[in-house]
C-alpha positions as CSV (number, residue, x, y, z in Angstrom):
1,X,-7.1,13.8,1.4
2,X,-4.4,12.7,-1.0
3,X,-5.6,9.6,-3.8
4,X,-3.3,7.2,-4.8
5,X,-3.5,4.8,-7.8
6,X,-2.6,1.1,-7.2
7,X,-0.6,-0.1,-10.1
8,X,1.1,-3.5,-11.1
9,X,4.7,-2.5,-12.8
10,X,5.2,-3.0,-16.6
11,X,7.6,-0.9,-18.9
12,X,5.5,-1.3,-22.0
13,X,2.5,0.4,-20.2
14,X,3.4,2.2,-17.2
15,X,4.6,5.5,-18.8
16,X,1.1,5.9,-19.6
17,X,-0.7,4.5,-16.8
18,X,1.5,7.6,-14.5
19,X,0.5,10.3,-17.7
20,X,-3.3,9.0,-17.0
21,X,-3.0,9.2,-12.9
22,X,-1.6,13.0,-13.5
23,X,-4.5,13.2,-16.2
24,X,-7.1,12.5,-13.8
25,X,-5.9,14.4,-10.5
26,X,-4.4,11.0,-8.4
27,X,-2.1,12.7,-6.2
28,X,0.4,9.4,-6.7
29,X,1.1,6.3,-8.0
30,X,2.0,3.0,-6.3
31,X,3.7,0.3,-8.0
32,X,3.7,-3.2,-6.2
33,X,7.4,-4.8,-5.9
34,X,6.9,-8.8,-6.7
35,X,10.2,-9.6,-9.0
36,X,8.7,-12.9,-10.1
37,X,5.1,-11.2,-10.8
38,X,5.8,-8.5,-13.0
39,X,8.8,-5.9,-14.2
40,X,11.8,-4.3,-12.0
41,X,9.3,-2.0,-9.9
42,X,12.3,1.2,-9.5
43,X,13.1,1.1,-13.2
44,X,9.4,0.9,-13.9
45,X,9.3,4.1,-11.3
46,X,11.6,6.0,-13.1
47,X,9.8,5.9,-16.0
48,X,6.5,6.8,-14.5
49,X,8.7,10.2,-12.9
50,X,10.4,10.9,-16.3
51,X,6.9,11.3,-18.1
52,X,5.0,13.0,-15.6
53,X,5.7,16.6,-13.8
54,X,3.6,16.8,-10.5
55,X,2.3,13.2,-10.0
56,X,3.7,11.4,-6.4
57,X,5.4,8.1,-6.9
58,X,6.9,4.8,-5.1
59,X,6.7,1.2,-4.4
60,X,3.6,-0.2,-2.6
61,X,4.8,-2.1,-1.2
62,X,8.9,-3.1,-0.9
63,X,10.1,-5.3,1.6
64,X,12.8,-6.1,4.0
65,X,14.3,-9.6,2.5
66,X,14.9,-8.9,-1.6
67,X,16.4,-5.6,-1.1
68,X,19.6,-4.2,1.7
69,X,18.5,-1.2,3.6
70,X,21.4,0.3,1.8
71,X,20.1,-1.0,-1.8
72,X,16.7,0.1,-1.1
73,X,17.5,2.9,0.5
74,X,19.7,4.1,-2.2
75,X,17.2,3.5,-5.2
76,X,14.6,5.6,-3.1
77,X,17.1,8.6,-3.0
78,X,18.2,8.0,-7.0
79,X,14.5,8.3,-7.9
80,X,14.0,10.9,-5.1
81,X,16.5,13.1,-7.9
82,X,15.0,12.0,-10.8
83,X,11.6,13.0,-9.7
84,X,12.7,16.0,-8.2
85,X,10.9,15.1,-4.9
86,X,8.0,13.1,-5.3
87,X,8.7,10.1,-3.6
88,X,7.7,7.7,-0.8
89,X,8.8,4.1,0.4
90,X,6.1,1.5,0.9
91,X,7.0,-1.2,2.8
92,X,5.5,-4.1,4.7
93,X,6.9,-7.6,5.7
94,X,6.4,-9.1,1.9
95,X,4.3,-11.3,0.7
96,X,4.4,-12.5,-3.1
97,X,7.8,-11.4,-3.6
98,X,8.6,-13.3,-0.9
99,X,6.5,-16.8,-0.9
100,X,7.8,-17.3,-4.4
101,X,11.1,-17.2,-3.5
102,X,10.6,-20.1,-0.6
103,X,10.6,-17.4,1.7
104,X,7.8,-16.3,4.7
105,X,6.8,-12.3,5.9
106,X,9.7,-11.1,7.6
107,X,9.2,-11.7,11.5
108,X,8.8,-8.3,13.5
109,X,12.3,-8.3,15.1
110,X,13.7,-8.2,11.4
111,X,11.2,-5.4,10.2
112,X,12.2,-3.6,12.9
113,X,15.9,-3.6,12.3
114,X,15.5,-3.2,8.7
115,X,13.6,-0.1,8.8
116,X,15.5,1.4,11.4
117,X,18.5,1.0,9.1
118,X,16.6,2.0,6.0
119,X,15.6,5.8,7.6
120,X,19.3,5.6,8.8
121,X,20.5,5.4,5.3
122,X,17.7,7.3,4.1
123,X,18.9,10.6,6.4
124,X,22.3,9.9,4.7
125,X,23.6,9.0,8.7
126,X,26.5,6.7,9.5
127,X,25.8,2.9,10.6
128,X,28.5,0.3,12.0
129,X,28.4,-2.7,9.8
130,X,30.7,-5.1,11.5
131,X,33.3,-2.0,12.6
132,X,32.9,-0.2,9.0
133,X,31.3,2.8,8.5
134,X,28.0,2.4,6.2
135,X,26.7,5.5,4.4
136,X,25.5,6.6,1.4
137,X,28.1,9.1,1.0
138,X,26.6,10.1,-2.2
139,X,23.2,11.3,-0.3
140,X,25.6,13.5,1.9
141,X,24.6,17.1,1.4
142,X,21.3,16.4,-1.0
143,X,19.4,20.0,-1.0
144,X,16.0,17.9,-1.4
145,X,13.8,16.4,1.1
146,X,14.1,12.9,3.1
147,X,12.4,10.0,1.3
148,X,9.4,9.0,3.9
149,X,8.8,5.7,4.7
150,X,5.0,4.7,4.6
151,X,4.6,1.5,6.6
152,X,1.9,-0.9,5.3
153,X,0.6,-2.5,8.4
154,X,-2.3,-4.9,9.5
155,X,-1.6,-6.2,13.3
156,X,-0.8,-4.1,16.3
157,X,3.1,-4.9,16.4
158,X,3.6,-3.0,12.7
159,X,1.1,-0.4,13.2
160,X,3.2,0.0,16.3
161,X,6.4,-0.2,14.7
162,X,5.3,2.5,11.6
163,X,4.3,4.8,14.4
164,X,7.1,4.8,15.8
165,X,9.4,4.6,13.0
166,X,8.2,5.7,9.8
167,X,6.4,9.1,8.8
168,X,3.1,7.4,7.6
169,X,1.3,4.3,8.6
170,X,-1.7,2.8,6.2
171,X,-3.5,0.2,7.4
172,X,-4.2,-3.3,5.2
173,X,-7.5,-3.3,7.2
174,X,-10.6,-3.5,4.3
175,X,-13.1,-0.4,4.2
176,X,-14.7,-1.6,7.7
177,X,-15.1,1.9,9.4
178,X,-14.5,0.0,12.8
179,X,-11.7,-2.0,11.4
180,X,-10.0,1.2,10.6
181,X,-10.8,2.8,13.2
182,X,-9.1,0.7,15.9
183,X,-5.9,0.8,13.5
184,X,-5.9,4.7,13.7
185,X,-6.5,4.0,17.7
186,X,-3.3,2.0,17.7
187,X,-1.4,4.7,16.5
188,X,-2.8,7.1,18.8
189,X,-2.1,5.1,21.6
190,X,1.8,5.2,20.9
191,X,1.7,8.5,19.5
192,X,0.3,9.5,23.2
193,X,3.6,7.5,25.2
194,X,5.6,8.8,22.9
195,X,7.9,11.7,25.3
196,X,9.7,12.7,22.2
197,X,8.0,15.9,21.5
198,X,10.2,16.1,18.3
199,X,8.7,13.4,16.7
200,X,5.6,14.5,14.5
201,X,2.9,12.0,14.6
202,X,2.6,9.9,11.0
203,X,0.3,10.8,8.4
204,X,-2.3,7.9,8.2
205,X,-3.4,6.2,4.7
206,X,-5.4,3.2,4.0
207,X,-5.2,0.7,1.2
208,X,-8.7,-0.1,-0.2
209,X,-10.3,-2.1,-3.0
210,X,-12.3,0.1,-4.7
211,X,-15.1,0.3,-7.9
212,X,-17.3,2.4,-9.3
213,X,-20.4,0.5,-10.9
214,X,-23.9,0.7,-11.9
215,X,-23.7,-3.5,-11.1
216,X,-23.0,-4.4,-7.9
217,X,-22.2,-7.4,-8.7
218,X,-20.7,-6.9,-11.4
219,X,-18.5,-4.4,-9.4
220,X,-17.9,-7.2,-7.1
221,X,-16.4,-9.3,-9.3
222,X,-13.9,-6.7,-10.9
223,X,-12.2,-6.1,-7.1
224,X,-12.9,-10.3,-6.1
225,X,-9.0,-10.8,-7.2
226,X,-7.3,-8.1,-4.9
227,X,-10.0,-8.6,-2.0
228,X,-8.2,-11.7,-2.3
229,X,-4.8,-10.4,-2.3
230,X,-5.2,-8.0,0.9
231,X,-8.0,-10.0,2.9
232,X,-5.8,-12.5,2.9
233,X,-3.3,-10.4,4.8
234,X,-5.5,-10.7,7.7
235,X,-6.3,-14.6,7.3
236,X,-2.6,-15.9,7.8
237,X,-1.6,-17.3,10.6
238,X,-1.1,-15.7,14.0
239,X,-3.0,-12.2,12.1
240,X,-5.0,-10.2,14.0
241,X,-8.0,-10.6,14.5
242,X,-9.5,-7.3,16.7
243,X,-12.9,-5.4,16.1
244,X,-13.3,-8.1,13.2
245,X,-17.2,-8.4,12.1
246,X,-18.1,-12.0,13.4
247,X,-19.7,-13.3,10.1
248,X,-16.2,-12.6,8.5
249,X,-13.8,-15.1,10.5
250,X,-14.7,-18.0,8.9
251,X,-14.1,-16.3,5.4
252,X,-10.7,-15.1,6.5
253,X,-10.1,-18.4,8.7
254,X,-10.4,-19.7,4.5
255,X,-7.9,-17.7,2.9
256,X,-5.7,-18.3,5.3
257,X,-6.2,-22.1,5.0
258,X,-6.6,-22.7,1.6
259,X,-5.0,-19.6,-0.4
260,X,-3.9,-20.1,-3.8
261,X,-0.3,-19.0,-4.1
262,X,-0.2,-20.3,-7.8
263,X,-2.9,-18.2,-8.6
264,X,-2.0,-15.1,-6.4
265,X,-4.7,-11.5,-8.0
266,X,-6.5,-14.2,-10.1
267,X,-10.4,-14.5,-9.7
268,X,-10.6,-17.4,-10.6
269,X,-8.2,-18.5,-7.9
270,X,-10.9,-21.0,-5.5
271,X,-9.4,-19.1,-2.4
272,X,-10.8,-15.9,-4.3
273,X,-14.1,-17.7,-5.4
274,X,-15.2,-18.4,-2.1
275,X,-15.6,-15.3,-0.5
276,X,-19.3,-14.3,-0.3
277,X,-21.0,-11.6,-2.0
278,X,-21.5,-10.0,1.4
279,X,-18.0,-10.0,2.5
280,X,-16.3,-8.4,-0.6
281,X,-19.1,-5.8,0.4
282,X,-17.8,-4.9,3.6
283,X,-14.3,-5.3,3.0
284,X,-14.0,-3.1,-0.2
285,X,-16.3,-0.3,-1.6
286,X,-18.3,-0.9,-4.8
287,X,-21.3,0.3,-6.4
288,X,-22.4,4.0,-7.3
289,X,-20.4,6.5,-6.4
290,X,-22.4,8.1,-4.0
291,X,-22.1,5.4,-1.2
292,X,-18.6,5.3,-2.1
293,X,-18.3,8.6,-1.0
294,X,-20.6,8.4,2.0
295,X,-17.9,5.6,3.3
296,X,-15.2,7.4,2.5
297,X,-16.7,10.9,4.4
298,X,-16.9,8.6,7.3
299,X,-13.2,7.0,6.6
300,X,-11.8,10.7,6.4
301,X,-13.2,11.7,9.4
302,X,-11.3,9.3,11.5
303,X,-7.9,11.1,10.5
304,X,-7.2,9.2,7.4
305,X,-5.2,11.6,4.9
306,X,-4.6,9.1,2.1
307,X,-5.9,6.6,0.3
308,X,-4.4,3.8,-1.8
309,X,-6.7,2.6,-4.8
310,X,-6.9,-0.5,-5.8
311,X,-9.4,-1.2,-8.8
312,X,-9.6,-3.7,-10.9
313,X,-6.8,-4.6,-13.0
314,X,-6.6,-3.2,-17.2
315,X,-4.3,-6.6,-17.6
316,X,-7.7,-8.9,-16.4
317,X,-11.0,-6.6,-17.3
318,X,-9.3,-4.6,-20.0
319,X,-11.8,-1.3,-20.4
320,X,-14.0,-2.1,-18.2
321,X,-10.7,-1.2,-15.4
322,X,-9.9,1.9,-17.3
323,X,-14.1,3.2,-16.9
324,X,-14.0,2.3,-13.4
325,X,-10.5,4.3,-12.5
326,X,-12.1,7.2,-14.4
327,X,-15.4,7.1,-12.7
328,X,-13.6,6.9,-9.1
329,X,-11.7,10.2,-10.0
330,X,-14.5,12.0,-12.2
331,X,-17.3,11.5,-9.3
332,X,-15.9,11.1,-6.4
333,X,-12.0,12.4,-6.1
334,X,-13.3,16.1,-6.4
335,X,-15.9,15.6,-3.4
336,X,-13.5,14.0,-0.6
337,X,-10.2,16.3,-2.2
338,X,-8.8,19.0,0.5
């Protein structure tokens, strides 16, 4: 099982938040994309390759509106040299860096297309762009390996799509082991119709808000802001809703009601403030690292190979973020690590 760290770009800090992951054994670093939010997240990325050696690296997650396939694709592959072949594409249907530009998540039928072009131009093939030929001639003949595409997904369509299309799929799903487990039964089911015996089934990762505490509740409150952020994927409109613990709809039938776009990853956001004690407890992990482990044993067991990190934030809770991303990989990293 691979560990990821969750990480917000910043070029005054990031050089050492990638020197810490590779410190403390992360397998890679993710760096969210949200151009109004924070720094340029591929410049940010190739500082995090330049000061590290072994440490995995790419944006969690891109999307299909800021960025051409070509653009996107052709960043990916720059960094792809620069790291000498450590990276990955994360990419869902946007959400910040999309909202505060006065636009919505991509629909389906344009995620499709997009990443369909992107692993075209990531293979270095040639597309038809209004009777031109598109290609990034400059990826022609590249000794390294293909940039895979990770799809962040949380409804059936995406997870479908990912399957299908993309060498990983991790699910936006919470730390619910039923939750996640119909996600990795979505991908199963079109892994099983798919005739193509060439294509190798995607390597499944999960996104997960995660922090190790003596407090519970004080643990609770260090993940409240990104519960916020990625419960809230399943509260907007049309979402689905499947294998969903019944005491949680009205909480997510709130965020997606009343979320707090002004105060997107803040805590003290009201959208974030409402969620109970008891759902932050489902949806995330906190508390010693022992049960942390126990839910991850039973998280790994369902096929997941990865897992995306997302503690609290050094920019908000200062050391108290730093003592909780050590903890996670002191105590619990070397238990669940292949």
């Amino acid at each position: 099982m691979e560990f990821w760290h969750f990480g917000v770009p910043s070029v005054s800090g990031v050089e050492r938040m990638a020197q810490t992951c590779e410190e403390l054994n992360f397998d890679g670093l993710t760096l969210t994309d949200s151009q109004n939010l924070s720094n340029e997240t591929y410049i940010a990325l190739t500082l995090a390759a330049k000061a590290t050696n072994v440490l995995k690296i790419g944006p969690g997650v891109t999307n299909p509106i800021t960025r051409h396939a070509a653009l996107t694709a052709s960043a990916a592959a720059t960094l792809q040299e620069v790291s000498n072949g450590r990276v990955m594409i994360g990419i869902g249907r946007g959400d910040s860096s999309l909202f505060n530009i006065g636009f919505k998540p991509a629909n389906p039928d344009i995620f499709q297309t997009y990443i369909t072009e992107l692993q075209s131009y990531l293979r270095g093939d040639v597309l038809n762009k209004s009777g031109y030929d598109s290609q990034l001639r400059w990826l022609v003949g590249s000794k390294l390996p293909k940039v895979p595409l990770d799809v962040a997904a949380t409804g059936p369509k995406i997870i479908a799509m990912g399957a299908e299309l993309g060498e990983r799929v991790s699910f936006s799903l919470g730390a619910d082991i039923e939750r996640i487990k119909w996600g990795v039964d979505q991908v199963k089911a079109v892994v099983n119709k798919n005739t193509d015996n060439q294509k190798v089934p995607p390597s499944l990762g999960v996104y997960l808000n995660i922090c190790i505490h003596n407090d519970i509740d004080r643990a609770a409150e260090l993940v409240r802001p990104g519960v916020g952020i990625f419960a809230h994927f399943t509260g907007m409109p049309g979402a689905n809703r499947d294998n969903i613990n019944q005491a949680d709809q009205t909480v997510f039938d709130a965020l997606g009601k009343e979320y707090d776009k002004k105060r997107h990853g803040r805590a003290e956001a009201s959208h974030a403030q409402k969620m109970p004690m008891e759902f932050i407890e489902r949806f995330s992990l906190i508390g010693s690292a022992e049960k942390c482990i126990e839910r991850l044993l039973s998280i790994k067991e369902l096929g997941i190979d990865r897992i995306f990190v997302i503690g609290p934030r050094p920019d908000h809770f200062g050391q108290e973020a730093n003592e909780a991303l050590a903890r996670f990989a002191k105590e619990v990293i070397p238990v669940l690590r292949d």
